[in-house]
C-alpha positions in Angstrom: -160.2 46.4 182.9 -157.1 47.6 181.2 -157.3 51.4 182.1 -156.9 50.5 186.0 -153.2 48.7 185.2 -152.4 51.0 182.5 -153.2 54.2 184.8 -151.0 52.7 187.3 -147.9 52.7 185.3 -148.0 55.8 184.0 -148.6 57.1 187.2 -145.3 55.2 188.6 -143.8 56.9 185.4 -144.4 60.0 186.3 -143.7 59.4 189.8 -140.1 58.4 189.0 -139.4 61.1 186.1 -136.5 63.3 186.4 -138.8 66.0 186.2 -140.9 65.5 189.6 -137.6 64.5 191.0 -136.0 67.6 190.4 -139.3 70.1 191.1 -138.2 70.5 195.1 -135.4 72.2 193.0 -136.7 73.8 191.2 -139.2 75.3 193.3 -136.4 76.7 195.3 -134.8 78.3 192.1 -138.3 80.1 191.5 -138.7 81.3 194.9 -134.8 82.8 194.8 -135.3 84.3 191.9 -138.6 85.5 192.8 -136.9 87.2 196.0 -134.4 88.4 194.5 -136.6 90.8 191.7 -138.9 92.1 194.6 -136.0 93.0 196.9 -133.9 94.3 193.8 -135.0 94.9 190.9 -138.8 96.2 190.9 -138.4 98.2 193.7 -135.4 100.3 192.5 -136.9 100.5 188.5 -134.4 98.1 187.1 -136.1 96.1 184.3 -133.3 93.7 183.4 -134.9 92.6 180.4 -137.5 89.8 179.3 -141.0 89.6 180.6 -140.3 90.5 184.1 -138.6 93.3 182.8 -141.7 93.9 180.9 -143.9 93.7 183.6 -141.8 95.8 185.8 -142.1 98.9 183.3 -146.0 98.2 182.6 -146.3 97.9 186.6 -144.8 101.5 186.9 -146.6 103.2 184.2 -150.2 101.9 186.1 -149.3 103.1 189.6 -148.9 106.4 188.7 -152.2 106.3 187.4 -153.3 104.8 190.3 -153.6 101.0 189.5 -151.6 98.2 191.1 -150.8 95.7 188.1 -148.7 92.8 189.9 -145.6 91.9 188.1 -146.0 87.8 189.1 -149.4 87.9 187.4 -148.3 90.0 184.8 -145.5 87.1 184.1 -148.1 84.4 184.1 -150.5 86.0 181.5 -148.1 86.9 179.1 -146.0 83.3 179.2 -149.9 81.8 178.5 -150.5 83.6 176.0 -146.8 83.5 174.2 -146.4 79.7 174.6 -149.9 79.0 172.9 -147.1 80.2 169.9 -144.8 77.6 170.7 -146.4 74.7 172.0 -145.8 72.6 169.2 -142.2 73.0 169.2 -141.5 71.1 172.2 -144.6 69.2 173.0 -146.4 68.4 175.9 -143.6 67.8 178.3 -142.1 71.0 177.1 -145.5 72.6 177.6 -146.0 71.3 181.3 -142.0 72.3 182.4 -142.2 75.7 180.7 -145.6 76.4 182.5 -144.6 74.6 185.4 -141.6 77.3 185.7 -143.1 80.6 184.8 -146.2 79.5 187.1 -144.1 79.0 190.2 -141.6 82.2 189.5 -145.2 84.2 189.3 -146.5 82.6 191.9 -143.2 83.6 194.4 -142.9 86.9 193.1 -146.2 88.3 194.0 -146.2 86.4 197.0 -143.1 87.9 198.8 -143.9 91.3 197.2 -146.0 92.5 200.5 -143.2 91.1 202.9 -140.1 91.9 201.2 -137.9 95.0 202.5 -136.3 96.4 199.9 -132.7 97.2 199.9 -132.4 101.0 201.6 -129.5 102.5 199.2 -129.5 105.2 196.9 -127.2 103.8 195.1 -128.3 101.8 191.8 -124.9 99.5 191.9 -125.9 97.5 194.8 -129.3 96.3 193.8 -128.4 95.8 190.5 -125.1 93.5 191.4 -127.0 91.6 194.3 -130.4 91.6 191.9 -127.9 89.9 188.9 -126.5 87.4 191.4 -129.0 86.1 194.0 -131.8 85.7 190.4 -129.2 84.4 188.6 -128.3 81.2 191.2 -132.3 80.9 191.0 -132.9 81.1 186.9 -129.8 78.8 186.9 -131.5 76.1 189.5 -134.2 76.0 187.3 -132.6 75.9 184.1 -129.8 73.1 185.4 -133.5 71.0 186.2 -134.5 71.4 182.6 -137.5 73.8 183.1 -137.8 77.2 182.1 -139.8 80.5 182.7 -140.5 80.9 179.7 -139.9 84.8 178.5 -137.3 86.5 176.3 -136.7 82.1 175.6 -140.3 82.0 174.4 -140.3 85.2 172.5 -137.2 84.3 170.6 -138.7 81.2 169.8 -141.9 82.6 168.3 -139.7 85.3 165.9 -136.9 82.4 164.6 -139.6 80.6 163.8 -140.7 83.3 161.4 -137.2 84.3 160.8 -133.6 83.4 160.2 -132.5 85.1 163.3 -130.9 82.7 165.4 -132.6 82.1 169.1 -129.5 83.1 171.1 -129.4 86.6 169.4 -132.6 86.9 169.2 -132.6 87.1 173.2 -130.3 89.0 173.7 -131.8 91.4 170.9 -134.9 91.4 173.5 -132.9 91.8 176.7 -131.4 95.0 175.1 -135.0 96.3 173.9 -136.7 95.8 177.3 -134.0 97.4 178.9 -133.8 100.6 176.4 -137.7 100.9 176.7 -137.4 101.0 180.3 -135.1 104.9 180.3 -138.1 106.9 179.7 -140.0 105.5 182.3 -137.4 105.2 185.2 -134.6 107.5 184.2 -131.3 106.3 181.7 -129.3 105.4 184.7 -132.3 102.8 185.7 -131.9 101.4 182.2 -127.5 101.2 182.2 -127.4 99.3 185.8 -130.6 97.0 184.3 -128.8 96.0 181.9 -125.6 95.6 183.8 -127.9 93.0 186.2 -128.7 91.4 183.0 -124.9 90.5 182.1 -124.1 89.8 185.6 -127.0 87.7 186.0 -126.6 86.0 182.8 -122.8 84.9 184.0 -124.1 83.7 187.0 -126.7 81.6 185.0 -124.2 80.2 182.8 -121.5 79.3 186.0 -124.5 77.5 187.8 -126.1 75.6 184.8 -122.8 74.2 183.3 -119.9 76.8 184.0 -118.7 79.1 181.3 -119.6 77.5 178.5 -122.4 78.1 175.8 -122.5 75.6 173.4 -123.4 71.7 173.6 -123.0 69.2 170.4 -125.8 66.5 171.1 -125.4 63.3 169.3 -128.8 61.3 168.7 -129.4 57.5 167.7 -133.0 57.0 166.8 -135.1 54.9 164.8 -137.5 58.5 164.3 -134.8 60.5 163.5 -136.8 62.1 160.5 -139.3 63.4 163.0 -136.7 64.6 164.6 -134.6 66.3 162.6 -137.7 68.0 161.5 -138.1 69.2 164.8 -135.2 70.3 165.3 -134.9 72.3 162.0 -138.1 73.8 161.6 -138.9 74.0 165.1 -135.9 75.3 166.8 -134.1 76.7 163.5 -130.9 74.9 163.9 -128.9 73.3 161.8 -128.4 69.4 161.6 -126.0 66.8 160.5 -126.9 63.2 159.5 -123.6 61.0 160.1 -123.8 57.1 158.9 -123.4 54.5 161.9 -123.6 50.9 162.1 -124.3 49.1 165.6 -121.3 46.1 165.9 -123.7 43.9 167.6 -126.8 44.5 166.1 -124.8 44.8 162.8 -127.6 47.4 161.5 -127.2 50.4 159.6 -128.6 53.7 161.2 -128.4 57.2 160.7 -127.3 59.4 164.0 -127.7 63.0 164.2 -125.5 66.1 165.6 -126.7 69.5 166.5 -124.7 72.4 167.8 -126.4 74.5 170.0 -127.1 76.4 172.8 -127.4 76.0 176.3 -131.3 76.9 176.9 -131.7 74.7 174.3 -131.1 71.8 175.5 -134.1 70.8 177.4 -136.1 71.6 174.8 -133.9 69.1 172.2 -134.3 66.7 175.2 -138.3 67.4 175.3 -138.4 66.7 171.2 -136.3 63.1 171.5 -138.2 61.9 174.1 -141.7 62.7 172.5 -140.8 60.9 169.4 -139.0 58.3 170.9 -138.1 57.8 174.4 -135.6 55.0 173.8 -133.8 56.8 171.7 -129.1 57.2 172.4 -128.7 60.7 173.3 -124.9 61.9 174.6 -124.4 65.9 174.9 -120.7 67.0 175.0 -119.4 69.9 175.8 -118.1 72.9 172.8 -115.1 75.1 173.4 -116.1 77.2 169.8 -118.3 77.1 167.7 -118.0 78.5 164.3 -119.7 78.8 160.8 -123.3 79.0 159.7 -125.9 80.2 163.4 -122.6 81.0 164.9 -119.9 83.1 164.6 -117.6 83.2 161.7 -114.1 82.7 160.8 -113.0 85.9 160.5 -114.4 86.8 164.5 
């Protein structure tokens, strides 16, 4: 008799979670960005890095030999099989956003594909400006919601894991790879304007999600903060503090935790607190620099 009551609130859980709240959102960031790669970037060769990047070369290299491979698909198998890697990391909430995301951006891209007109210019500058910008308000829709598409993020994930290469290099280490792989097939001027979408569309992320800046400290109260900090450590590779703090009305003792990092990280520290304890004090701030140990150092 208890499952029918019990089913109900989770369902009115659900119902009210940030997450399905936000999803009108970022459905619209996926289909932006979606339109913006078929109208852009695949049809002028520019493979501005990641999996769609990726996909975009692999999608080439099979129509000449008379195959059509569709890049949305392509997205969606590879994110599948890469966040079987990284599932633990974040969870299930993590799993359900990052599929969510890479699902729906899939989803849109081979969808508009057959209806698009691509831009009719020569010229590489346009569609990779326009391609940077117009993906860039879309990533950065879906990011600013929390969710993610999973890609160069996930890949980065999987090799810090097994490194001590932090995640933001790491990404950009891939970006630059894609990128360079993509001269022979297209031509090097293809490969220079990708990855001059990739830095304008990278800025444009950054301005929409939380303007210029790149670093967050997050500051964590929990009574599972062990599981946390775990988490956080071996799980996401960064760094964290314990600081001593004592509640004035409660009068008790508890640790709280800082972590410096990223950006595109936050959702997934967000995803870890709230699986090991959803009632747990969580305030991000903003960073101006950060510098030492995962960052830069003093002498930069």
């Amino acid at each position: 008799m208890a499952v029918g009551p019990v089913g109900r609130i989770d369902l009115k859980r659900v119902l009210k979670s940030k997450f399905v709240r936000d999803l009108p959102l970022v459905i619209l960031g996926c289909a932006i960005a979606a339109l913006a790669v078929d109208m852009f970037m695949v049809p002028k060769g520019l493979a501005a890095g990641g999996v769609t990047g990726l996909a975009t070369i692999l999608q080439e290299l099979a129509h000449r030999t008379g195959f059509d491979l569709p890049v949305g698909l392509q997205t969606i198998v590879f994110n599948a099989i890469l966040l079987l890697f990284v599932i633990r990391t974040g969870g299930a909430r993590y799993a359900v956003q990052t599929v969510t995301g890479f699902v729906l951006f899939g989803f849109f891209t081979d969808l508009f594909a057959p209806f698009v007109i691509p831009l009719d210019s020569n010229d590489l500058m346009l569609p990779a400006l326009w391609g940077g910008i117009i993906s860039g308000i879309g990533y950065g829709l879906v990011f600013r919601c929390g969710v993610n598409t999973g890609g160069s993020d996930t890949i980065a994930q999987i090799i810090s894991r097994k490194t001590s290469l932090p995640v933001g290099s790491t990404i950009m280490a891939i970006d630059v790879a894609v990128c360079a792989a993509s001269a022979p097939v297209f031509s090097l001027e293809n490969a220079l304007y990708a990855a001059l979408a990739m830095v304008v569309m990278g800025f444009v992320v950054d301005m929409v999600v939380d303007g210029a800046d790149r670093r967050k400290a997050a500051y964590i109260i929990s009574e599972k903060h062990d599981e946390i900090a775990n988490d956080v450590l071996h799980g996401m590779d960064r760094g964290v503090t314990e600081i001593s703090a004592r509640g004035l009305w409660s009068g008790a003792d508890r640790p709280m935790l800082m972590i410096i990092l990223d950006r595109r990280e936050v959702s997934i520290l967000k995803t870890i607190v709230a699986e090991h304890d959803p009632g747990a004090i969580m305030f991000i701030t903003d960073v101006a620099e950060a510098i030492g140990e995962g960052f830069k150092g003093l002498d930069v």
